[in-house]
C-alpha positions as CSV (number, residue, x, y, z in Angstrom):
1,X,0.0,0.0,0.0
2,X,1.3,3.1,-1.5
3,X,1.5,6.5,1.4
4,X,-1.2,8.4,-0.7
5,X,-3.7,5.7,-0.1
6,X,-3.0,4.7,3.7
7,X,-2.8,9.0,4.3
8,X,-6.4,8.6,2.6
9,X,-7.5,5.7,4.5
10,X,-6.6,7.2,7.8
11,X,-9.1,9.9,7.4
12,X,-11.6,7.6,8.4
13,X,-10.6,6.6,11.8
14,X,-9.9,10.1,12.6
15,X,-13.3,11.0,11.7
16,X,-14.4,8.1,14.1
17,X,-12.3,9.6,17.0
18,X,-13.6,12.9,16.4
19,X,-16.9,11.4,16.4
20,X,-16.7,9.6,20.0
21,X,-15.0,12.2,21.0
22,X,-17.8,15.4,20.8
23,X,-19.9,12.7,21.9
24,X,-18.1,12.2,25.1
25,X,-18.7,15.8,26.3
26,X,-15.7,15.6,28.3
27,X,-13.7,17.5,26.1
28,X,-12.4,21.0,27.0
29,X,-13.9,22.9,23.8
30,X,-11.0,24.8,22.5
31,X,-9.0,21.4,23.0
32,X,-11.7,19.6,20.5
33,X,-11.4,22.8,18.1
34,X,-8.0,21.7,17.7
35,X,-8.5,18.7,16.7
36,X,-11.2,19.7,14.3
37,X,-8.8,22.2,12.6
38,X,-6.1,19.3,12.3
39,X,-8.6,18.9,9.3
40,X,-8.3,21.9,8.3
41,X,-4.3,20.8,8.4
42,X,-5.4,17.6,5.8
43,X,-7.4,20.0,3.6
44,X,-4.4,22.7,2.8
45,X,-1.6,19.3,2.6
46,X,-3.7,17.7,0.2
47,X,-3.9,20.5,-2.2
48,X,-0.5,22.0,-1.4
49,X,1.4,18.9,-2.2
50,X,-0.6,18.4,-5.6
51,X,0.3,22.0,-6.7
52,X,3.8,21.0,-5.6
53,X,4.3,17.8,-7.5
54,X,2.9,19.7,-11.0
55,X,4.6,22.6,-10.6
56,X,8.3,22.1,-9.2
57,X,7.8,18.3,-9.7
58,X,8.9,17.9,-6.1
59,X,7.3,16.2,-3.0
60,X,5.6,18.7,-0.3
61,X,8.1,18.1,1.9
62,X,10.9,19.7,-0.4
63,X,9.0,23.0,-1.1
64,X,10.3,24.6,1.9
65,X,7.6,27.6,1.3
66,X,4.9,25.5,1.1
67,X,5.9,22.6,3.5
68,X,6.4,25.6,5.9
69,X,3.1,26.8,5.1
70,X,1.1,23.7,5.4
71,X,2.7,22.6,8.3
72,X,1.6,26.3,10.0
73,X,-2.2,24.8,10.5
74,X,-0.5,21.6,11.8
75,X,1.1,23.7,14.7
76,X,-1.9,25.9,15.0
77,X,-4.6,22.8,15.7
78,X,-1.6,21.8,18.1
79,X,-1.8,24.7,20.3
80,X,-5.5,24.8,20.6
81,X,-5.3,21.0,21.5
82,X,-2.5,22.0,24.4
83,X,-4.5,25.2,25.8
84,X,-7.4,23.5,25.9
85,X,-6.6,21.1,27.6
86,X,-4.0,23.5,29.4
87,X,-7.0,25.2,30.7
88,X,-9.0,22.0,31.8
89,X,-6.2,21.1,34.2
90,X,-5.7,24.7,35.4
91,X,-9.4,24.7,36.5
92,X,-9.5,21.2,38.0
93,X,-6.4,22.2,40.4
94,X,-8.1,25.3,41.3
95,X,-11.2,23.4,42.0
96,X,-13.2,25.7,40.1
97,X,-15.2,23.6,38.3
98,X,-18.0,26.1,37.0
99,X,-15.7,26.9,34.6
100,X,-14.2,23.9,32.9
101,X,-15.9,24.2,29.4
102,X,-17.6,20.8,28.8
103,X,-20.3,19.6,27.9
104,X,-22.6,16.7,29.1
105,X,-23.5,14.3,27.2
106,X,-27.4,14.4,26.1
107,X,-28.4,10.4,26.6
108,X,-28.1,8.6,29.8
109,X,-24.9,6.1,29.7
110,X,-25.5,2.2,30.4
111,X,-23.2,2.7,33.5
112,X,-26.5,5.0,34.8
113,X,-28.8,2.8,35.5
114,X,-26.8,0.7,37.7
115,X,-25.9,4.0,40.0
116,X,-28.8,4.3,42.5
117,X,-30.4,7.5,42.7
């Protein structure tokens, strides 16, 4: 299997992850914006290493300009993803919990019914 089609294939269990993930609710919400703008990430590589490859005939990663570029979005998902989370520890610590930014989930878990009310 050829890296074009396992980078394709791997869009799918990301997608998955994203999806358990908002599900959860126990995601800090700038944290979760990161990781929804790593797809932003996927959508400027995809197109910056085609315009790469018929252009300069080159791979991505040996346009400096545009590697550099592309790779911007991959460091800016990364710092949401760490403030976010940054945050969510900083408010657990502090014991203020009114202010950790997440969101409960809106069906009752299996693990529910078996805590007596």
């Amino acid at each position: 299997m050829d890296k074009t089609t396992l980078f394709a294939l791997s869009l799918f269990p990301y997608l998955g992850f994203l999806w358990f993930l908002t599900r959860s609710g126990k995601t800090p919400r700038l944290a979760l914006a990161g990781f929804y703008l790593l797809l932003l990430f996927v959508a400027i590589t995809i197109p910056a290493g085609i315009y790469a490859r018929n252009h300069y005939g080159l791979e991505l990663a040996n346009v400096d300009w545009l590697h550099g570029g592309a790779e911007f979005f991959l460091t800016f998902s990364n710092i949401f993803v760490v403030l976010g989370f940054r945050q969510a520890i900083k408010e657990a610590r502090s014991g203020d919990s009114s202010k950790v930014q997440v969101e409960t989930p809106t069906r009752s878990s299996p693990d529910s019914r078996l805590k007596p009310e």
